[in-house]
DOKEZA-779287 format. One record per residue (C-alpha): residue in three letters; x, y, z. Coordinates in nm, 3 decimals. Example, Ala and Ser with C-alpha at 12.3 -4.5 7.8 and 13.67 -1.06 7.14 Angstrom:
2
r->ala	east->1.230	north->-0.450	up->0.780
r->ser	east->1.367	north->-0.106	up->0.714
END
This chain:
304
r->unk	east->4.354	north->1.113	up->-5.103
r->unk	east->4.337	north->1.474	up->-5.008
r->unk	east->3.961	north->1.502	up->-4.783
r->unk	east->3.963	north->1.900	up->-4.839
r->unk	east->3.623	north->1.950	up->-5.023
r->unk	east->3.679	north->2.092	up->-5.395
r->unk	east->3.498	north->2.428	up->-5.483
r->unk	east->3.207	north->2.365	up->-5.714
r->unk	east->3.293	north->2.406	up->-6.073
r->unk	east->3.058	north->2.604	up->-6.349
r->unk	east->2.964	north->2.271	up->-6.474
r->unk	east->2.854	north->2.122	up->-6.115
r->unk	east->2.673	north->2.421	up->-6.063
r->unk	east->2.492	north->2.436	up->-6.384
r->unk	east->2.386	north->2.103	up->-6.359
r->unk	east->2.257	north->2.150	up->-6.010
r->unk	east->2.051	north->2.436	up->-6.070
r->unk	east->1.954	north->2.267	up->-6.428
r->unk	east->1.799	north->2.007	up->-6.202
r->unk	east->1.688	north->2.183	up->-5.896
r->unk	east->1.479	north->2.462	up->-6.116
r->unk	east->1.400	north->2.301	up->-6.461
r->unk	east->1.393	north->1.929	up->-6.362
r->unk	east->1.229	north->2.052	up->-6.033
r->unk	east->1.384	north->1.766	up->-5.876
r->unk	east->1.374	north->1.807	up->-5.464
r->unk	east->1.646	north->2.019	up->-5.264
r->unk	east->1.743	north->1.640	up->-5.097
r->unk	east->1.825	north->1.521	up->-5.442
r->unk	east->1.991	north->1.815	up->-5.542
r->unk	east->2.287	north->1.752	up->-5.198
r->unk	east->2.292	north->1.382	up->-5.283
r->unk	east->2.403	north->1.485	up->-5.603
r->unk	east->2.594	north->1.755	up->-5.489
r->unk	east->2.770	north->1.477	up->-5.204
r->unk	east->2.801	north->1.227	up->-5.495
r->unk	east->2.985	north->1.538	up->-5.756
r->unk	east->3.207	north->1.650	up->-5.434
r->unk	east->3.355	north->1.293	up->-5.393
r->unk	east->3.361	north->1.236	up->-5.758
r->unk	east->3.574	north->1.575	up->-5.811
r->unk	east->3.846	north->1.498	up->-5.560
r->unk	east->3.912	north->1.132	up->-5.698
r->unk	east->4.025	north->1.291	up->-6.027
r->unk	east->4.135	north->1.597	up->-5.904
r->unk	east->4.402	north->1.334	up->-5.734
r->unk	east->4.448	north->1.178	up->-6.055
r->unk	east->4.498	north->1.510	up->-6.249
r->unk	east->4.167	north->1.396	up->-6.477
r->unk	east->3.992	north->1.724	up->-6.612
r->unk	east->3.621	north->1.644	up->-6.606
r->unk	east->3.627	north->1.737	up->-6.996
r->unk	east->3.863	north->1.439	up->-7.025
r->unk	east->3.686	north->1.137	up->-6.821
r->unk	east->3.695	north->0.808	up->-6.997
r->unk	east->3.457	north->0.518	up->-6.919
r->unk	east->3.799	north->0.348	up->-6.751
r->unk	east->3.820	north->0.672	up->-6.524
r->unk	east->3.476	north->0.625	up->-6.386
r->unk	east->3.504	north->0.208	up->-6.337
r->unk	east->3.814	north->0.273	up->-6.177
r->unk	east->3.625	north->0.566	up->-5.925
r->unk	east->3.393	north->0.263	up->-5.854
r->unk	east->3.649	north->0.032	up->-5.780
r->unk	east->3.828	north->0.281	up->-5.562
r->unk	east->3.435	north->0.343	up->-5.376
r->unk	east->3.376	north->-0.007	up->-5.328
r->unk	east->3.718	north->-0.062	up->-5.202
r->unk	east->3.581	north->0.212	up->-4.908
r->unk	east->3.300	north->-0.028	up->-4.827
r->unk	east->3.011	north->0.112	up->-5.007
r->unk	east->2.763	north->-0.133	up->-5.125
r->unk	east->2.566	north->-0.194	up->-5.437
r->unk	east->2.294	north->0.078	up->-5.365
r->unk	east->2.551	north->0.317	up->-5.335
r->unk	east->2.762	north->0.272	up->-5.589
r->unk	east->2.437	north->0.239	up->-5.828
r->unk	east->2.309	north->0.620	up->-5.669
r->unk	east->2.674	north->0.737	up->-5.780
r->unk	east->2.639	north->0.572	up->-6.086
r->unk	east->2.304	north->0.753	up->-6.140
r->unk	east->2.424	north->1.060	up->-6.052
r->unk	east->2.762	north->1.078	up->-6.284
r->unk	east->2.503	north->0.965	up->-6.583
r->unk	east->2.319	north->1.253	up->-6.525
r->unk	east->2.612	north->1.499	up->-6.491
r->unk	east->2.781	north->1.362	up->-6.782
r->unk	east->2.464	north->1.360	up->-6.967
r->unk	east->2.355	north->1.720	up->-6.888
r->unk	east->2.735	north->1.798	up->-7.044
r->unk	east->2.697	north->1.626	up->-7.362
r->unk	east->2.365	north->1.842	up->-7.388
r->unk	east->2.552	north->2.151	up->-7.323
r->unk	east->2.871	north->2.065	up->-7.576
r->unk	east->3.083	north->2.047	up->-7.277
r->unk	east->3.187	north->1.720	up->-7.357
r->unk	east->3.152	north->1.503	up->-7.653
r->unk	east->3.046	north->1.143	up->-7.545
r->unk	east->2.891	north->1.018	up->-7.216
r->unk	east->3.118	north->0.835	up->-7.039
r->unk	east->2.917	north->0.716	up->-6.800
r->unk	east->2.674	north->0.581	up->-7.082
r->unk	east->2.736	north->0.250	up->-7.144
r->unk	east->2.889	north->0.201	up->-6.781
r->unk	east->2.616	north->-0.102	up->-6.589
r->unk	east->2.485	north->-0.038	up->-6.315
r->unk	east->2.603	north->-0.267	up->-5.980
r->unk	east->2.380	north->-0.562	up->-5.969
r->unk	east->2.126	north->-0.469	up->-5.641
r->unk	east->2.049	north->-0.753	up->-5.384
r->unk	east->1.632	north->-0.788	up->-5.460
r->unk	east->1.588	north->-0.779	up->-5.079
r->unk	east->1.220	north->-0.928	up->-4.979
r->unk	east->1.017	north->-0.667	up->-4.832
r->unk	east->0.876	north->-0.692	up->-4.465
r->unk	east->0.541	north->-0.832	up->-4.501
r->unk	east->0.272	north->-0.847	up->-4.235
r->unk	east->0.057	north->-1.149	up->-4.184
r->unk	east->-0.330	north->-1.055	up->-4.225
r->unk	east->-0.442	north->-1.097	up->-3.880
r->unk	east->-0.105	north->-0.812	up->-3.788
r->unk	east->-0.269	north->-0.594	up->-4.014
r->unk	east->-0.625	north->-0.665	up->-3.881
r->unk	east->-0.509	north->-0.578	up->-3.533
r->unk	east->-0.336	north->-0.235	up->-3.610
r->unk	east->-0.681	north->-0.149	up->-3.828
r->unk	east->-0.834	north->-0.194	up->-3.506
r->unk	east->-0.681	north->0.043	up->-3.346
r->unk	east->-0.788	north->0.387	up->-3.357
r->unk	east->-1.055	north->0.490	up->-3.195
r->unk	east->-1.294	north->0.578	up->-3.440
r->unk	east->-1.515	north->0.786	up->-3.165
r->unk	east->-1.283	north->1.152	up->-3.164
r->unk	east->-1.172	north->1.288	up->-3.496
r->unk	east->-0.822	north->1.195	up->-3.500
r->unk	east->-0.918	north->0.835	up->-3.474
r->unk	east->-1.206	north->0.829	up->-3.723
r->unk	east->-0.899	north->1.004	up->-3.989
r->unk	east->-0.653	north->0.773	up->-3.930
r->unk	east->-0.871	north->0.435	up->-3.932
r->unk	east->-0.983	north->0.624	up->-4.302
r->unk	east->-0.631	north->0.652	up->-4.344
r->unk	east->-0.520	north->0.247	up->-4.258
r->unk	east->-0.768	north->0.141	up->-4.478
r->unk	east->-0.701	north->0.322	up->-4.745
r->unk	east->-0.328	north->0.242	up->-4.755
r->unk	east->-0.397	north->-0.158	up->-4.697
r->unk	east->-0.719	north->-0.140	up->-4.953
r->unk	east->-0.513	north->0.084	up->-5.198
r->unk	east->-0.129	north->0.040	up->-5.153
r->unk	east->-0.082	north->0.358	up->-5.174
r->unk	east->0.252	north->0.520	up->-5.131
r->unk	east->0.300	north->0.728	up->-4.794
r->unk	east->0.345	north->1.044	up->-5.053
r->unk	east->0.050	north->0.977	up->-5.197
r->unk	east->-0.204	north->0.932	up->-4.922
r->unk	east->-0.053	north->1.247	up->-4.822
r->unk	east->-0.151	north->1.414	up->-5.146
r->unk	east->-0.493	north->1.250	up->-5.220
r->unk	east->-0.789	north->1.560	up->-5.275
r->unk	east->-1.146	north->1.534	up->-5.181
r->unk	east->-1.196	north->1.523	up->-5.541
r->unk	east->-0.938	north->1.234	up->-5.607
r->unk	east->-1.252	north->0.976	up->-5.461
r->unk	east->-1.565	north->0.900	up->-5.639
r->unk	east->-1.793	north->0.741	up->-5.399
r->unk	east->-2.040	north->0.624	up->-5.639
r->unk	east->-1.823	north->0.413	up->-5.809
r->unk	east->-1.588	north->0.330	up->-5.558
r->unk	east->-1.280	north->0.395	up->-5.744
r->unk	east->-1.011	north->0.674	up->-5.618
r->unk	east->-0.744	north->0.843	up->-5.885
r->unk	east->-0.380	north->0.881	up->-5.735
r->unk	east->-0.063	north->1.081	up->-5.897
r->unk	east->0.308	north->0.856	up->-5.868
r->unk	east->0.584	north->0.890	up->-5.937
r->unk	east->0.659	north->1.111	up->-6.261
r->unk	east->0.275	north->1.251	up->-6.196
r->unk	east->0.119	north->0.945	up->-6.357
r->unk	east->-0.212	north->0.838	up->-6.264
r->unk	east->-0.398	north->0.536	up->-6.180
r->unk	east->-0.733	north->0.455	up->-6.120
r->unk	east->-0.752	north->0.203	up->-5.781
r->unk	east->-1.046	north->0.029	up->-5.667
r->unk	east->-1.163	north->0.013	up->-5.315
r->unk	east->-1.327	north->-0.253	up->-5.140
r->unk	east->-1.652	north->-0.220	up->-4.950
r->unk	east->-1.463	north->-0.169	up->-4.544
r->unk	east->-1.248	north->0.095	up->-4.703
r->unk	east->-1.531	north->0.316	up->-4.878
r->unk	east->-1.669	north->0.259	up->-4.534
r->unk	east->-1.490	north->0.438	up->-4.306
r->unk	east->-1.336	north->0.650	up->-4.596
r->unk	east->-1.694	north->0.770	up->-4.569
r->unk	east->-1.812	north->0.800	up->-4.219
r->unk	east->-1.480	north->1.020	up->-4.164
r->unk	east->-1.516	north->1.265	up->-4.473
r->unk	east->-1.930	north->1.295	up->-4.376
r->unk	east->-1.872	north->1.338	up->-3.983
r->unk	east->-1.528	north->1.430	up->-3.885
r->unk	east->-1.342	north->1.593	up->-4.200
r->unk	east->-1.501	north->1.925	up->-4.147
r->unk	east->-1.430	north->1.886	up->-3.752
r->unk	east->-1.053	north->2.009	up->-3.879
r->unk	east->-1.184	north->2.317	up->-3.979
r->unk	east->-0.996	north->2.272	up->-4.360
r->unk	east->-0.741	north->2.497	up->-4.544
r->unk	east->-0.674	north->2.269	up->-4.784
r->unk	east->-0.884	north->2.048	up->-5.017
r->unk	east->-0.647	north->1.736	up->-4.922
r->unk	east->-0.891	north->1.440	up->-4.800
r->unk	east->-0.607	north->1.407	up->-4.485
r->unk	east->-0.577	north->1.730	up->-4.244
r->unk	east->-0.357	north->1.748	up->-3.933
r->unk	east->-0.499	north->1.941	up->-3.638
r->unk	east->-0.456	north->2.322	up->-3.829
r->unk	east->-0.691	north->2.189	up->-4.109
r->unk	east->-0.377	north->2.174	up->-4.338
r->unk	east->-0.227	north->1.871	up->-4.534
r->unk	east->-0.105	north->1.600	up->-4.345
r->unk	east->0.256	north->1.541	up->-4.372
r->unk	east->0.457	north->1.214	up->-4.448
r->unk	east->0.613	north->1.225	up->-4.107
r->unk	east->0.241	north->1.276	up->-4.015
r->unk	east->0.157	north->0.964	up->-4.181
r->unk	east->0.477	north->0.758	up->-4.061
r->unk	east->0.406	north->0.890	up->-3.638
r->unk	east->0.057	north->0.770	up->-3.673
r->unk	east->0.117	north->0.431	up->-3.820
r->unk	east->0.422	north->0.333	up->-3.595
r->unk	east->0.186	north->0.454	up->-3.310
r->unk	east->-0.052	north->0.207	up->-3.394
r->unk	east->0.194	north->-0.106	up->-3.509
r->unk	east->0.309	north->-0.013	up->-3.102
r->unk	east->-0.016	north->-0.018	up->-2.942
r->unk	east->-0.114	north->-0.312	up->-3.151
r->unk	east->0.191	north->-0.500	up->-3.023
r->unk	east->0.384	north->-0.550	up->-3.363
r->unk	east->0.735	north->-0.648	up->-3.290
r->unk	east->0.836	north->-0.573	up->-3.601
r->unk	east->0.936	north->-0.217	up->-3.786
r->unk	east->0.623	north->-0.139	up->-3.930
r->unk	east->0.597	north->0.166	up->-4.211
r->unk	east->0.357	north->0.298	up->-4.460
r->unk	east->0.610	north->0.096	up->-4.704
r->unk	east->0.484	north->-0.212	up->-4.479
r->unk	east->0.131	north->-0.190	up->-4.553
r->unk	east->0.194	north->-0.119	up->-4.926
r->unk	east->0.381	north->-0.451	up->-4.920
r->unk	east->0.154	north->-0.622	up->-4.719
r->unk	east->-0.114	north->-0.547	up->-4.988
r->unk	east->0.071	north->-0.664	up->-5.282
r->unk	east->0.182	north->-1.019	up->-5.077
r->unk	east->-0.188	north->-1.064	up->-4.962
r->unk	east->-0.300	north->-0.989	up->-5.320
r->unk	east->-0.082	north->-1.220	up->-5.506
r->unk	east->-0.171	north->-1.497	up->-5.213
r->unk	east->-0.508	north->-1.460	up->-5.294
r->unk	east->-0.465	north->-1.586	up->-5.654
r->unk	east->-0.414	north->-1.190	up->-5.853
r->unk	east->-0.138	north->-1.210	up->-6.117
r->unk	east->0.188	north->-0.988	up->-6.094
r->unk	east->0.058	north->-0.745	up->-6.396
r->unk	east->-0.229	north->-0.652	up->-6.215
r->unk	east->-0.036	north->-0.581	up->-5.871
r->unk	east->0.179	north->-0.382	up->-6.133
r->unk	east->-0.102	north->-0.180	up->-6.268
r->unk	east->-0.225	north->-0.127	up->-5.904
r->unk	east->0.086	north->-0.019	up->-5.712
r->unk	east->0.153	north->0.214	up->-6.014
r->unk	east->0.485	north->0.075	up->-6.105
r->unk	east->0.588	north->0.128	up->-6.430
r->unk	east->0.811	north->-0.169	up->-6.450
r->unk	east->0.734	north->-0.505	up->-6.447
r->unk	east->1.106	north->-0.541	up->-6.266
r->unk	east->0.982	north->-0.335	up->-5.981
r->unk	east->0.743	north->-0.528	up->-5.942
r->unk	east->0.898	north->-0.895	up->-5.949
r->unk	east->1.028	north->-0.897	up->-5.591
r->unk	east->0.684	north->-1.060	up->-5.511
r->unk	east->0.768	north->-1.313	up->-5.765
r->unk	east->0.813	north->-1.532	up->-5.441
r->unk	east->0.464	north->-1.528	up->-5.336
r->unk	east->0.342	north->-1.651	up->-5.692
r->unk	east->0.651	north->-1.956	up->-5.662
r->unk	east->0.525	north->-2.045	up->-5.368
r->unk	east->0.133	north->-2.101	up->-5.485
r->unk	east->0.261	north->-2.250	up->-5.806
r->unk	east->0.460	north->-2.505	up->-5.640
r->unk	east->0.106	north->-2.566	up->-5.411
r->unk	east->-0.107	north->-2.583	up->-5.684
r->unk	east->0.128	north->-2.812	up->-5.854
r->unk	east->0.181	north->-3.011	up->-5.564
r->unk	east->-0.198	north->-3.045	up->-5.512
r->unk	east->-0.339	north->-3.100	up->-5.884
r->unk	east->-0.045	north->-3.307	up->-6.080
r->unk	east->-0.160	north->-3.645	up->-6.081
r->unk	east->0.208	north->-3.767	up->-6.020
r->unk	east->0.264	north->-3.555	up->-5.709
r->unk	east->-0.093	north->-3.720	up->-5.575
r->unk	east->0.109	north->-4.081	up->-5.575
r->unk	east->0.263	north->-4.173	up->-5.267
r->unk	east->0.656	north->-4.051	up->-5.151
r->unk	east->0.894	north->-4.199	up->-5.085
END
């Protein structure tokens, strides 16, 4: 197959502006689509395939031919995603008549376990900043509130002064898709979430009314976020690659340990899914099979 890159058609570009400025989907999405569109193009450009005339065989075949390059099920289920929404955005526009890539399943994904750290891992990195100088009292706000909450690195980042109601204890976090939930923090949390916004917040001289300010008083950034936690998960001695994903994890595992059912880890990590959320589902196997182990009045008999 030819590697020269094919010149964007109308339809490509459409669609990528279509999501870039009405979907307002972010300018990394809008080259992985563009990357997925340019390797999609040449396949049947090679085949002599107008786009107007792709059949659901065309685009299993384009899989086959991608797998046979080496890519893997996440891959070839971003491709998938992004050929639905081409296709679809066509049908919409009377470019073509029927979705192709409609009916098409996506590859079955590998549910891969997440890294999990043991309580006493994520006792020690807590422990680290030094909550004397301002930048330590922020970012031991900051651990908490990502082990008490689970929040997503994106939205610690976001969180206002306004999102946390310190009478009640409860702070209100945008997701994904801008839906909110309501998450309750425990007593350590609301502590030092606290003693930094009283004593240190104001230290940054604010621009911004985001409860998290780097040195200029401005928003913290995600790679903010990411710098200070692996710097801590070092000086702590963790061994292991340690992320804001890692405490979020960590939360949910501990949780579900502790005896909480999977719909209320759901509700808490804000997924909409159930499915999202049943990659824990080995946690709750594990306590079953103890509780079972410990209170069926056959397993209490002696082995063999």
């Amino acid at each position: 197959m030819s590697l020269e890159r094919p010149q964007p058609t109308a339809e490509v570009e459409s669609f990528l502006e279509h999501s870039l400025v009405v979907k307002g989907l972010s300018q990394a999405t809008i080259r992985s689509y563009s990357q997925d569109l340019d390797s999609f193009f040449l396949f049947i450009k090679e085949k002599s395939i107008p786009v107007t005339r792709v059949s659901e065989q065309d685009i299993f075949i384009y899989l086959v031919f991608l797998r046979g390059k080496g890519l893997q099920s996440r891959s070839l289920a971003r491709h998938m995603a992004t050929l639905r929404g081409f296709f679809l955005f066509l049908q919409d526009q009377g470019i073509v008549q029927d979705n192709p890539a409609g009916l098409l399943e996506n590859p079955k994904l590998p549910k891969l376990l997440p890294k999990v750290l043991s309580v006493e891992e994520v006792e020690t990195i807590l422990s680290q900043p030094e909550t004397g100088q301002k930048l330590g009292a922020r970012d031991k706000a900051m651990l908490e509130l990502l082990y008490a909450a689970g929040l997503r690195v994106s939205e610690v980042a976001d969180l206002k002064v306004l999102s946390y109601d310190q009478q009640s204890g409860l702070i209100r976090v945008w997701g994904k898709g801008a839906k909110e939930r309501i998450v309750p923090l425990h007593y350590s949390c609301m502590k030092w979430l606290d003693f930094y916004l009283q004593n240190w917040r104001n230290t940054f001289s604010p621009k911004e009314d985001n409860i998290f300010l780097n040195r200029s008083g401005r928003r913290l950034s995600r790679q903010g976020v990411w710098k200070m936690i692996k710097k801590y998960a070092l000086q702590a001695g963790i061994k292991k690659q340690v992320s804001p994903h890692t405490l979020r994890h960590s939360f949910a595992t501990h949780l579900l340990e502790g005896g909480a059912d999977l719909r209320t880890v759901q509700i808490l990590l804000g997924h909409s899914d159930i499915t999202a959320t049943e990659i824990y589902t080995h946690v709750q196997k594990d306590r079953l099979q103890a509780t079972h182990d410990r209170y069926h009045p056959r397993t209490r008999t002696q082995r063999p």
